[in-house]
N, C-alpha and C positions, 0 to 999 in steps of 0.2 A: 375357206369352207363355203359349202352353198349358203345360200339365202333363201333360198323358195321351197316350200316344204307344200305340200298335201294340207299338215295339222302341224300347229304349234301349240304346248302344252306349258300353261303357266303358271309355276309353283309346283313345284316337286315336294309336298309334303307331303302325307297321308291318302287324298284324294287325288292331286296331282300326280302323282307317283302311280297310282295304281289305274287310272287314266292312259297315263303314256303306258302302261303295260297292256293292257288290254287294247289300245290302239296297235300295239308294234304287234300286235298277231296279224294284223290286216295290212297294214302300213309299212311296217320293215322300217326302211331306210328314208323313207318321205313321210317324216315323222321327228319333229326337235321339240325337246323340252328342254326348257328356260329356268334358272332358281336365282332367285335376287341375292343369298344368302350361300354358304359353302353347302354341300353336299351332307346330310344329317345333321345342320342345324338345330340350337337348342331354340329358335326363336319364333317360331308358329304354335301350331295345336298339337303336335304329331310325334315330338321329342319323349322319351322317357319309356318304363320298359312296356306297361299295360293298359290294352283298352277292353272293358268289358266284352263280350260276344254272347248271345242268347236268344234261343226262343221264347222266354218267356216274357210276352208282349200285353200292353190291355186293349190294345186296337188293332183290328185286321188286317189294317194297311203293313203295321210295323211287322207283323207277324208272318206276312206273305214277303216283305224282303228280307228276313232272317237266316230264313232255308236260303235262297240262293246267293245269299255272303258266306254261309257256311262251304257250299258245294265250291264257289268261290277262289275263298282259302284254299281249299286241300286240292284245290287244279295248281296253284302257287306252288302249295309245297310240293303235289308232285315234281313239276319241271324242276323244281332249284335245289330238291331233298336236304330243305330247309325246313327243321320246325318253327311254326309260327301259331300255330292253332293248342293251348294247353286247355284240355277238359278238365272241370274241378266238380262241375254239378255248381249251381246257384239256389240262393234262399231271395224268398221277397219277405218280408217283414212287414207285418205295416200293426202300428200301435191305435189301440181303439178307443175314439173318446177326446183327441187332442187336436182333431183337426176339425175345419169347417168343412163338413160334408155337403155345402151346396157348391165349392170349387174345387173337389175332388174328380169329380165326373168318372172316369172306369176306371183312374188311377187307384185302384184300392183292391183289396186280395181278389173281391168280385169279379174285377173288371179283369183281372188275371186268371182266375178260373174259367171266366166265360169265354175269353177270347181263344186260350188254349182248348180248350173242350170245343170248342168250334172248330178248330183245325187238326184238331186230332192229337196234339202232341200230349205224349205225356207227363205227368206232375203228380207229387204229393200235396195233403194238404193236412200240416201240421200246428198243433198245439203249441205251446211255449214249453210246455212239459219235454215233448219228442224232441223239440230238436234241444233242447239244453241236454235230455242223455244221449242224442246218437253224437253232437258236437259239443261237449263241456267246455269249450271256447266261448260259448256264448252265453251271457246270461240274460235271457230273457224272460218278461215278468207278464203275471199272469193274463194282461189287459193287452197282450201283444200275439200273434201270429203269422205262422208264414206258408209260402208253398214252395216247394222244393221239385225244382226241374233239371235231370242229371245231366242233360247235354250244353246244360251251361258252361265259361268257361271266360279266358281271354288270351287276345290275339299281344301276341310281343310286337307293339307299336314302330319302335323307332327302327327294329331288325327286318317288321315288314316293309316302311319304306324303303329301305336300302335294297332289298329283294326282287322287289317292285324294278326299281330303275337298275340293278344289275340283270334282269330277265329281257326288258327294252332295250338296253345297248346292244346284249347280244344278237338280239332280233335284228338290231341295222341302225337304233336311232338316236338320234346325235343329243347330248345333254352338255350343256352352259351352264354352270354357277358360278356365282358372283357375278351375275349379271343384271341390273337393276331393269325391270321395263317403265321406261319412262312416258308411251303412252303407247294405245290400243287406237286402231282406223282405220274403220271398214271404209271401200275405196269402192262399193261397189262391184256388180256384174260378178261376185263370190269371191272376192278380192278382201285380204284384212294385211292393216302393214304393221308390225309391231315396232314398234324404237326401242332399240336398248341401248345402253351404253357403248356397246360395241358396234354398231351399226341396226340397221333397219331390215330388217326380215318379212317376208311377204308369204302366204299362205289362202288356200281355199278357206278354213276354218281357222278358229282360236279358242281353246277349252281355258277358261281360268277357273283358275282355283287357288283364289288368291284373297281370300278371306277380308282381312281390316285394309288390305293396302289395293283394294278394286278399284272403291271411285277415285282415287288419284289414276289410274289409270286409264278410266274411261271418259276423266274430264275433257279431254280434246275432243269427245266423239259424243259433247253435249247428254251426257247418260250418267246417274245418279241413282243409285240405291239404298232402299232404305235400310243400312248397317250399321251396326256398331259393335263390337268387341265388348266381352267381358272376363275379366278375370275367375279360372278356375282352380281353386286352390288345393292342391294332396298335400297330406303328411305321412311321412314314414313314420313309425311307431317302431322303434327296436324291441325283441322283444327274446326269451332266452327259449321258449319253448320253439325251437326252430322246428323239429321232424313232427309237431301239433299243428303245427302253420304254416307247413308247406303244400305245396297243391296237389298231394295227393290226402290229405286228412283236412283242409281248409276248403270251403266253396267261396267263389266270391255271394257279393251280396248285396242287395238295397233295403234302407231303411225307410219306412214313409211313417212320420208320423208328424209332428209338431215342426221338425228339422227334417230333411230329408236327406241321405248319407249314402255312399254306397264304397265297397270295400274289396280287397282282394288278399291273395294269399301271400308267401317269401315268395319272391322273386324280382329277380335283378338287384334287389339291395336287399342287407340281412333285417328285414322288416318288414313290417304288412303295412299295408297302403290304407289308407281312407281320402274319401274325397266330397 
């Protein structure tokens, strides 16, 4: 196979994946992504069936990249007439009284009413009363409230990566796993050489997205950042109410209060998620 590519793309998870897809519109064939790990690996961030998706943000930053992850997606789904995008509508909760509101900052229903009302989108803004009768799934107690944003939702994670890198091959571009990179170096005059176990590959650029295992790879090229991984832990909750809990009668959701929690409907296992 070549060696010299345009872009080499490394880490095919979630961000990697969707990287090399958006490159191979431009790039085609001069264009390889690299995965240390086989092809939909349980062993990154990016494994498992959902990741939340919403407008409803407490800062403008987050809330101006939302819209166009959304528009995003459904350029995905067109080309692969793959769903990946499930609407449920979402709830923000947040419990009154249990936190310290001077390291709250706009995280709190405020900071979500203002930042939405700033960008136009819109949202309810309910009682503990309304939403325990519109969803009796939930019980929430009088010192607690939420706002309710319908274009909430989530993206089927581990189906979007594979999606991801089935759209990029057909495009032209070449994918490796179980290829370990054992180091990154830049070579100068837009030159980067990558090592892998297989040999050494040469590129104008190099995207990683390579999360807890970088600075090992950038150790040869004297570059050091400040990372560390932390474990995030879901549980399934079985539960027998299935056609109450599925994503057309269940929204996802976040909790802020004391603990902070966030949650989704059935899908992909006969259980709702929390996290």
């Amino acid at each position: 196979m070549k060696t010299t590519f345009d872009t080499i793309v490394i880490g095919l998870g979630g961000l990697g994946a969707a990287a090399l897809y958006w490159l191979s519109r431009e790039l085609g064939a001069d264009l390889l992504g690299i995965e240390q790990f086989e092809i939909g690996h349980t062993q990154g961030s990016s494994q498992d069936h959902s990741r939340i998706i919403r407008l409803a943000q407490h800062q403008d930053i987050y809330t101006d990249l939302a819209r166009p992850a959304y528009a995003a997606w459904y350029e995905v789904e067109a080309e692969s007439d793959v769903k990946l995008v499930h609407i449920t509508g979402g709830l923000v909760i947040e419990e009154f009284g249990v936190r310290d509101t001077s390291r709250v900052g706009t995280r709190d229903l405020n900071g979500y009413r203002n930042a939405m009302t700033r960008r136009g989108i819109p949202f309810e803004a309910l009682s503990a009363a309304e939403v325990n009768r519109r969803w009796p799934q939930f019980a929430l107690k009088d010192n607690q409230a939420a706002v309710y944003q319908p274009d909430s939702g989530f993206v089927d994670a581990g189906k979007g990566v594979l999606t991801h890198l089935a759209l990029a091959r057909a495009r032209g571009a070449t994918l490796l796993d179980r290829t370990p990179v054992r180091a990154v170096a830049p070579r100068g005059q837009g030159s980067v050489d990558v090592e892998t176990a297989q040999g050494v590959f040469h590129a104008r650029a190099v995207v990683m997205a390579t999360g807890i295992w970088t600075n090992r790879m950038l150790a040869r090229a004297g570059v050091q950042l400040p990372l560390y991984g932390t474990q995030e832990q879901v549980t399934y909750f079985a539960t027998p109410h299935l056609k109450e809990c599925s994503p057309r009668h269940f929204p996802v959701w976040m909790f802020h209060g004391a603990h902070s929690f966030y949650g989704f409907p059935v899908y992909g296992e006969l259980a709702t998620k929390m996290g």
